[in-house]
Every structure is written in C-alpha cells, then in structure tokens.
C-alpha positions as CSV (number, residue, x, y, z in Angstrom):
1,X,1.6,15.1,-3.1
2,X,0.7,17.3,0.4
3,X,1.9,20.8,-1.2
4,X,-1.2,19.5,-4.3
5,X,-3.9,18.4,-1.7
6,X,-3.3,21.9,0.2
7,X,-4.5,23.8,-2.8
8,X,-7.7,22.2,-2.9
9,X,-10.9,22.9,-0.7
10,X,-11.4,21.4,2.8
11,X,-14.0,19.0,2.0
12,X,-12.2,18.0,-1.7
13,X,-9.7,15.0,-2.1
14,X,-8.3,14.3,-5.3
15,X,-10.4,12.1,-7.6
16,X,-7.1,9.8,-9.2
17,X,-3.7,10.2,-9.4
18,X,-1.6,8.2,-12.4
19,X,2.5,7.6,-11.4
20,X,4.1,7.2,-14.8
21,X,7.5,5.7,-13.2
22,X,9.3,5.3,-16.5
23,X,12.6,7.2,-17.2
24,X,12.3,9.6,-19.7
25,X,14.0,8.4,-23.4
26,X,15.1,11.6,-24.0
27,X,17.0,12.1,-20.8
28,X,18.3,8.7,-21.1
29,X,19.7,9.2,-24.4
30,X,21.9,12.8,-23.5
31,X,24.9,11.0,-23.8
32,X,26.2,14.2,-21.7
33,X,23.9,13.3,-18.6
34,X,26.5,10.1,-18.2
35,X,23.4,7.9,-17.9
36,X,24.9,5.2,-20.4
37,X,27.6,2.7,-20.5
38,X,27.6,3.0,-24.7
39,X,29.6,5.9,-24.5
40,X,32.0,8.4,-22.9
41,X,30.2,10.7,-20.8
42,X,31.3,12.6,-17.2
43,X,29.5,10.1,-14.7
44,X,26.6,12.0,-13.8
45,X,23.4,10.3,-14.0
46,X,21.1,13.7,-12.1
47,X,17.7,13.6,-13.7
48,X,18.2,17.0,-12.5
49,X,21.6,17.8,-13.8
50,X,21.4,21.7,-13.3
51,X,24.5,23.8,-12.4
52,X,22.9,25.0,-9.1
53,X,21.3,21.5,-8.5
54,X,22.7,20.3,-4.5
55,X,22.2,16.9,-5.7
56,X,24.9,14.4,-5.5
57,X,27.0,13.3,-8.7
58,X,27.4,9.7,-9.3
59,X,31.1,10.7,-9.4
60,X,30.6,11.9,-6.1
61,X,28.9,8.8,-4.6
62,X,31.4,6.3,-5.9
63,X,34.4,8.5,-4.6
64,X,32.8,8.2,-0.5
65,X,31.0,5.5,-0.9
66,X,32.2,2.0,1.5
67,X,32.4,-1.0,0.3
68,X,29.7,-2.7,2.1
69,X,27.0,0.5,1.2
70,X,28.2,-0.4,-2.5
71,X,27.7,-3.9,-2.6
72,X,24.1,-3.3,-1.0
73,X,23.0,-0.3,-3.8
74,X,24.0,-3.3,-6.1
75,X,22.9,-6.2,-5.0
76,X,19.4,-4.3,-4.0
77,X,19.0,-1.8,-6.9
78,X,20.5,-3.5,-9.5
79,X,20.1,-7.3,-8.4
80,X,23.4,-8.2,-9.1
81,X,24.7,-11.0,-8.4
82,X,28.6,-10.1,-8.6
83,X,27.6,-6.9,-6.4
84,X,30.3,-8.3,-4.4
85,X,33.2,-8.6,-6.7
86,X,32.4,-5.2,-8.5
87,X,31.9,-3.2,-5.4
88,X,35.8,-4.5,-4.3
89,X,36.8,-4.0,-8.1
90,X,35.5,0.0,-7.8
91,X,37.1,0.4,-4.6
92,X,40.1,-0.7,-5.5
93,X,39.8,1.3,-8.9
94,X,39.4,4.8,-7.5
95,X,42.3,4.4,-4.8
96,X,44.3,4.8,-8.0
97,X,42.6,7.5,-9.5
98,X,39.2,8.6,-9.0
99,X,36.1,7.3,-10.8
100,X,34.8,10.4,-13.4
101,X,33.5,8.8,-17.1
102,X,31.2,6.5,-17.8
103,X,33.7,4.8,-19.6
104,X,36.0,4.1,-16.7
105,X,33.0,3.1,-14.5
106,X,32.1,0.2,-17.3
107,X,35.6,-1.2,-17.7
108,X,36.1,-1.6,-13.9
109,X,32.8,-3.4,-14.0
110,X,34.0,-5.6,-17.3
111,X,37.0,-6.4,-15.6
112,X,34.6,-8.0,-12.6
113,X,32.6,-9.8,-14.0
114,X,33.5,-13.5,-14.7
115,X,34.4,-14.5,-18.5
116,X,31.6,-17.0,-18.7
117,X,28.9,-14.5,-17.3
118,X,29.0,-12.3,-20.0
119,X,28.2,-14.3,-23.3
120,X,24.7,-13.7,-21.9
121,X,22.1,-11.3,-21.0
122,X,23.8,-8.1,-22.6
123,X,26.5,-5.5,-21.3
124,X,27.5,-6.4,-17.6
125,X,27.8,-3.1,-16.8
126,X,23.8,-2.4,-17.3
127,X,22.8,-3.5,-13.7
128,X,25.6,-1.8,-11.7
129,X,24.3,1.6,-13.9
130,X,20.8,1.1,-13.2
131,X,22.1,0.6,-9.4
132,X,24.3,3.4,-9.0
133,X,21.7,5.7,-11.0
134,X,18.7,4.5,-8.7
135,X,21.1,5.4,-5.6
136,X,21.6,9.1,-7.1
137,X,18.2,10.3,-7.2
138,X,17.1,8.4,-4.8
139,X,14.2,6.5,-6.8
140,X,13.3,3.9,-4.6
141,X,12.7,6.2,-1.1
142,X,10.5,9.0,-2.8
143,X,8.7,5.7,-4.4
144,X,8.1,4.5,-0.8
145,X,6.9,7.8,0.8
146,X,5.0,8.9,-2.3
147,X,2.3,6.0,-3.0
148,X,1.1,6.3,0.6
149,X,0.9,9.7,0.6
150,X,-1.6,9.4,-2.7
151,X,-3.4,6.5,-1.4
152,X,-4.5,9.0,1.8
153,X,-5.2,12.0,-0.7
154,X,-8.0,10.4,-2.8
155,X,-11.7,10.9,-2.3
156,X,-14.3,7.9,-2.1
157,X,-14.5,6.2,-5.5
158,X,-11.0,8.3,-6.2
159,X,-8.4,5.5,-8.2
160,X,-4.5,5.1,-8.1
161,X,-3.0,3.5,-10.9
162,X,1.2,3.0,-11.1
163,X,3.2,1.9,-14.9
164,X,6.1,0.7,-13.0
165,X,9.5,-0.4,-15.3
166,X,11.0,-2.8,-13.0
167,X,10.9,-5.2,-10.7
168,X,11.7,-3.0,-7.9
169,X,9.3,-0.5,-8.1
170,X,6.4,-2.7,-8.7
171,X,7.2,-4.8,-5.6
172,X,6.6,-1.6,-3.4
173,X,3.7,-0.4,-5.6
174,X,2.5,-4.2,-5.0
175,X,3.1,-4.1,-0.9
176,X,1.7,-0.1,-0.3
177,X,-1.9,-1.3,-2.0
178,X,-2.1,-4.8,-0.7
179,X,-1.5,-3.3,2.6
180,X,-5.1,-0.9,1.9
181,X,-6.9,-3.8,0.3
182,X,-6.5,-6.6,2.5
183,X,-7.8,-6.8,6.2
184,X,-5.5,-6.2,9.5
185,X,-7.5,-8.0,11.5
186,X,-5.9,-10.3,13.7
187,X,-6.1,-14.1,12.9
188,X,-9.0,-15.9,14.4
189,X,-10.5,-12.7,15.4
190,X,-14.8,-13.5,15.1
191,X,-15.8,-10.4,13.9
192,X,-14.2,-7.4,11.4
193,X,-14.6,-4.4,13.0
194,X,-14.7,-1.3,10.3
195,X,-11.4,-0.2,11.7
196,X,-9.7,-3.4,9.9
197,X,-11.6,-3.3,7.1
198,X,-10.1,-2.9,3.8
199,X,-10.4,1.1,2.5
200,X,-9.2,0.1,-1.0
201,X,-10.3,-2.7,-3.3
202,X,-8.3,-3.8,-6.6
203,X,-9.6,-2.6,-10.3
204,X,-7.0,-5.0,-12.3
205,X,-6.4,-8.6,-10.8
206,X,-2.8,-8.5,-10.2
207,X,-0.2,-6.7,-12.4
208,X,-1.3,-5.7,-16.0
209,X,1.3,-6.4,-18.4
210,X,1.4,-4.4,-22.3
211,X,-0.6,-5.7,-25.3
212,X,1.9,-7.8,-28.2
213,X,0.6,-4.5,-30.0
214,X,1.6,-2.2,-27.5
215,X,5.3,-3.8,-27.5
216,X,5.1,-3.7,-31.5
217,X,4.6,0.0,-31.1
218,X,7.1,1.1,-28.4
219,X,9.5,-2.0,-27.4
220,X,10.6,0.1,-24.7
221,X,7.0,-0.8,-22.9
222,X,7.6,-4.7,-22.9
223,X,8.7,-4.4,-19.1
224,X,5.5,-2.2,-18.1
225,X,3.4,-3.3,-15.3
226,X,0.3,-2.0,-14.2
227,X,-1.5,-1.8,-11.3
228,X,-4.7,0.0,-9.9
229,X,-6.6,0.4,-6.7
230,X,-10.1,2.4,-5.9
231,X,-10.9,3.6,-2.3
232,X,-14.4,1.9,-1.3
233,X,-13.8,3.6,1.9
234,X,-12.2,6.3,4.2
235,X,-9.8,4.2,6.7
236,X,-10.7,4.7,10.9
237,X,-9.0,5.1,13.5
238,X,-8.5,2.5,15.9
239,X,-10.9,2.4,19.0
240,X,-9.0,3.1,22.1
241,X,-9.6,3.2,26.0
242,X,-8.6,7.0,25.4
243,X,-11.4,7.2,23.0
244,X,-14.1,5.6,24.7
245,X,-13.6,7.6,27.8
C-alpha cells in the first residue's frame, strides 16, 4: 500500500481501494499445492509455492512448531475446539516420523477428534487446514497492517470496501474501521474537539451479506461479508503543550 501511494503526486491520495480477501479457486484446487485434505499432496499450502520462494512450508512449520504455538494457530485460526487434543496428537505423530502429505496430516487429525464430533459439520480435518494454512502465509498479520495503511492513503470522499470469507478476517476489517468512524473522545468529555472526531463514516450499515441469487450463482460466496467506509475527513493531530508553545 506505501510502495502504490509513493507513485502518485504530492498532493494526490488514492480515491478507493477494494480488498478481495477470498482465496483463489484455482489455487485451492492444485491438488499439488497440498492445500486440501481430499487428497494426497506434499503438505505445502504457499500461495506462493515457487522454487526460490524463502517462505516457510507447512511441512516445515509442523516439524518446529511447540505444542502450546500449535494449539493457539488452531484454536485462533481455525476455531477449533479440539485445538488441544490435535496439537498433542501432531506432536506426538511427527516424533515418529515427520509430518510431509496431506494425507498424513488428516489422519493424525481423524484420529483426534472424538467419534461423536464428527457425524457433523463435514471433514474434521477442514479447521486444522484452514489454521495451519493461515499460519503459513501469514494471512491474518498483513490483514492487520494492511487496512490501516489504506484507511490513511485515501483522499477526502476516497471509499474502502473489504469481501472478507471468514469470520476472522471480518472481525479485524470490523475493529480497523469502527476505530476511524467512532469518536475517541473521552467519556463525559463536554465538548468534541476535531481531533476526536470521526475521519470516516460507514456506506453499508454493518456487514453486507450475498444476494440468494448471488449464492445460486457461485455457492462459494454464501460466506462473503461486506463492508465499506468513506473518509468525511483528514484525521489531526492531537493538541499538545509542545504544540501550543
């Protein structure tokens, strides 16, 4: 977001910027990129899978990861709730032999999970691979440094609007523009000075969810959330004794 607002003029900000956070199909479906528990696959799960790429394997993270770091990437990423009994069950799995295929990854996780748990709500390995593959490209933290870094790039009038997937996502969309379109003035304070004034001011109420038509179309879209902001103003600095001196 900085290296695009240094090509533009001194006195121009951008005029909207649109964060399609959806992971691409076609990426998704490589059964090669190890992304899926359907099949055999080495466990990669890189959206940038190159050769030369310095990015960590999912291989790699499993076979240094602790215990306690494990449980968190899956109780956090993947909100699930047998984080605890499938971090143990991949710890002790790769002490015999070290985690590589996708395959081996889902069968530790089937093995965890408790009979009665899994008549319902699909493959129990879908959580713990949506956790560990969040972990790997680190989704979440250049989520959390990106959306300020727009919100401060757009002109007067300029509008951010986010299609988050998940839950996850859309909570930190949700917090980063709640924090630009509600006041910080403190409590009880008599009178809102312009420096706690909101500088952004919400164009949908909310999250937007997709049209019954829109789901028809693509099912893929029925977890799609939208939401959008406009800047009604540029945010001040605070007044301080520095300043008024």
């Amino acid at each position: 977001m900085d290296e695009v607002a240094k090509t533009l003029e001194p006195d121009q900000r951008l005029a909207g910027v649109l964060f399609d956070l959806g992971v691409s199909s076609l990426q998704l479906d490589e059964a090669e990129r190890g992304f899926a528990y359907s099949y055999d696959a080495p466990l990669d799960m890189r959206m940038n899978a190159a050769d030369d790429s310095p990015d960590e394997t999912a291989a790699q993270l499993l076979a240094r990861v602790e215990e306690n770091e494990l449980r968190r990437i899956l109780s956090e990423y993947g909100e699930e709730r047998f984080a605890g009994r499938i971090a143990k069950a991949i710890i002790r799995a790769r002490q015999e032999s070290p985690l590589t295929t996708t395959s081996q990854l889902a069968a530790v996780v089937d093995s965890a999970v408790p009979a009665a748990a899994k008549r319902t709500g699909g493959h129990p390995a879908k959580r713990t691979f949506q956790a560990i593959r969040i972990a790997v490209n680190q989704e979440l933290e250049v989520l959390r440094r990106a959306i300020p870094h727009a919100l401060d790039a757009l002109s007067l009038g300029g509008r951010i609007v986010v299609l988050s997937y998940h839950s996850l996502e859309d909570r930190i969309v949700k917090q980063a523009i709640a924090k630009r379109t509600t006041s910080s003035a403190p409590a009880g304070l008599p009178v809102e000075l312009d420096e706690h004034k909101p500088t952004f001011s919400n164009v949908v109420r909310g999250a937007e969810p997709p049209t019954a038509e829109e789901i028809a179309e693509n099912p893929r879209a029925a977890s799609a959330k939208l939401r959008a902001a406009e800047k009604i103003r540029q945010a001040k600095a605070p007044v301080t004794a520095r300043s008024i001196a």
